[in-house]
N, C-alpha and C positions, 0 to 999 in steps of 0.2 A: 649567077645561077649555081645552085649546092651539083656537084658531080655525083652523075647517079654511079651506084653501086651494084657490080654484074651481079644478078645471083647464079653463080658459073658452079661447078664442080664442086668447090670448096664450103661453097656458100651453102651449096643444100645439103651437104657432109653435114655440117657445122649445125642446122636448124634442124637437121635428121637428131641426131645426138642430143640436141637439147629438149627437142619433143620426145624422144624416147622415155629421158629419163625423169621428164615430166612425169607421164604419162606412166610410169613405172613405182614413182613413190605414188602417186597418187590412189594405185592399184593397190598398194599394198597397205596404205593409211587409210582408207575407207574403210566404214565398218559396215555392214552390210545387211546385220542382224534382223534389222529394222522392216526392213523386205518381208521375213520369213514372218516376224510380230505382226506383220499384218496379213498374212495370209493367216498366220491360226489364229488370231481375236477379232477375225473382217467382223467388222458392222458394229462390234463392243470397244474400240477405241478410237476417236478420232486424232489423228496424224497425221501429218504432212510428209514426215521424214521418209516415206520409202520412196515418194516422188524426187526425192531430194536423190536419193541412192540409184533411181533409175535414171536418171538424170548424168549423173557421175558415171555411173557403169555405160551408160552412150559415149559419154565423154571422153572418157577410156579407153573408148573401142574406136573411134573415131581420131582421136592425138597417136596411137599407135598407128593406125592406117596409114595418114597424113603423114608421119615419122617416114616409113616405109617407102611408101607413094613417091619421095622426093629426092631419097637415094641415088646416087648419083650411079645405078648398076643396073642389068638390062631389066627388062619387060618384065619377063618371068621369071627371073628370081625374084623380084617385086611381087608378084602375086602369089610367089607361094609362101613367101615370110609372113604377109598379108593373110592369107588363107590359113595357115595354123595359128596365127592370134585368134583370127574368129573364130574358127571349130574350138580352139582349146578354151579360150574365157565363155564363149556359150554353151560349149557341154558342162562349164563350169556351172554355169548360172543354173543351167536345167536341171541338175542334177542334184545341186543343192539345195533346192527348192526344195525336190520331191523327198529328199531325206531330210531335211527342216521341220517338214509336214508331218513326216512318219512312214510315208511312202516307201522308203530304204533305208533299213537297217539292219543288215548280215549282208558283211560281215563288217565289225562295228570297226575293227581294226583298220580293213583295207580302205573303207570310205573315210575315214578321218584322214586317212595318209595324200589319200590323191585329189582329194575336195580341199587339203589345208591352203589358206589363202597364199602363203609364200611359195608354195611349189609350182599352185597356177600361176602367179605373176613369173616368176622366174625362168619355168618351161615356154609361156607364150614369149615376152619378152626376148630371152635368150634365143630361144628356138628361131623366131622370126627375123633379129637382127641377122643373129649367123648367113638362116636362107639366102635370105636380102643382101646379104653382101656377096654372097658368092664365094664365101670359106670352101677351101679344102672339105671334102667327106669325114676327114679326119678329126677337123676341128667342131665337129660336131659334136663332140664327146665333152665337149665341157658342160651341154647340159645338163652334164649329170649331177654337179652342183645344188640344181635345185630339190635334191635328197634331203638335204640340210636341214631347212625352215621346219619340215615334218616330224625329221631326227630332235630339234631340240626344242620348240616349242612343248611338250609337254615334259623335260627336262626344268625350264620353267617355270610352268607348274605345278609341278612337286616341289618346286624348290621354295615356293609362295610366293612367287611373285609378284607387286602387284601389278593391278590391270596399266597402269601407267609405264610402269621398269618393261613389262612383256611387253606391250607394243615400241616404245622405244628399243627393244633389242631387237626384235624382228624385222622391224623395218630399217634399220643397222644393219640388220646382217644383209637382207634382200637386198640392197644398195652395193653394199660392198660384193656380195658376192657377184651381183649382177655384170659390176664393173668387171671386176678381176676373171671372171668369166671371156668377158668379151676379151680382153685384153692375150687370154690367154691363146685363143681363138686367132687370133691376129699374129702370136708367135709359132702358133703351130702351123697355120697355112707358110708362114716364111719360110720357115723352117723344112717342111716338106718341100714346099717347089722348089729350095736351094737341092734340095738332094736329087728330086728330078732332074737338073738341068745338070747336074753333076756326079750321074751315074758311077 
């Protein structure tokens, strides 16, 4: 008989981390467009592909929860890592719709910054693992990070990128930053409780 395997502590660390960063490229490698195409052409094109993208965008919202959900850290820290994934990718969605449509637009600067798809993955993602683990207040501050994707993305393109080199860097960058983020997060809570305990 195969010896079964606990899934203890480590084990839901371990399948936390890998659905995260699932669940993170996946956010940031979806193109989304396709959604808004068919709200302005309904009834003059037929497609499949925004079923595909809602589809994804569940999918999304659902592998981050589950990520979340299995952490091996209390209750409610769990649900409010949880609970800013959801408000921040579905204020995402709503919002992007409404200015896709036409619905918003002024100030054209400020919606392109906080709608940019690398800043919502990164702010949810970041945002939520932190919660979720139960970081220091301090270590919070590495979301800031996700400033980045909106900084160089049209860097990008002025620089003519093409649509292939842009998405490969961005999703490069949200990767790496996402990581280097958490990680940072992680020396900063040590760090501080070492000073606590050692007033």
């Amino acid at each position: 008989m195969a010896p079964t395997i606990p899934f203890d502590r480590g084990a839901r660390y371990g399948a936390a981390v890998v659905g995260m960063l699932f669940a993170t490229y996946l956010a940031i490698a979806t193109d989304f467009s396709a959604i808004l195409q068919s709200e302005t052409y309904a009834g003059t094109i037929r497609n499949d592909v925004p079923f595909v993208n809602i589809f994804q965008f569940v999918l999304i919202l659902a592998a981050m929860t589950a990520s979340l959900a299995i952490l091996p850290t209390s209750g409610m820290r769990r649900v409010g890592g949880v609970t800013l994934v959801w408000v921040v990718l579905c204020l995402w969605a709503t919002f992007g719709l409404e200015r896709g449509v036409g619905n918003i637009t002024e100030p054209v600067a400020f919606w392109a910054f906080v709608l940019n798809q690398g800043f919502v993955v990164l702010l949810a993602a970041i945002g939520g693992w932190v919660i979720a683990r139960g970081r220091h207040p301090l270590s919070w501050l590495v979301v800031v990070v996700a400033v980045v994707p909106p900084i160089v993305a049209p860097i990008l393109i002025q620089a003519n990128f093409t649509t292939g080199g842009y998405a490969l860097v961005i999703q490069g960058l949200v990767i790496a930053l996402g990581l280097g983020a958490v990680w940072a997060a992680v020396w900063i809570d040590r760090a501080v409780s070492a000073d606590d305990k050692n007033p």
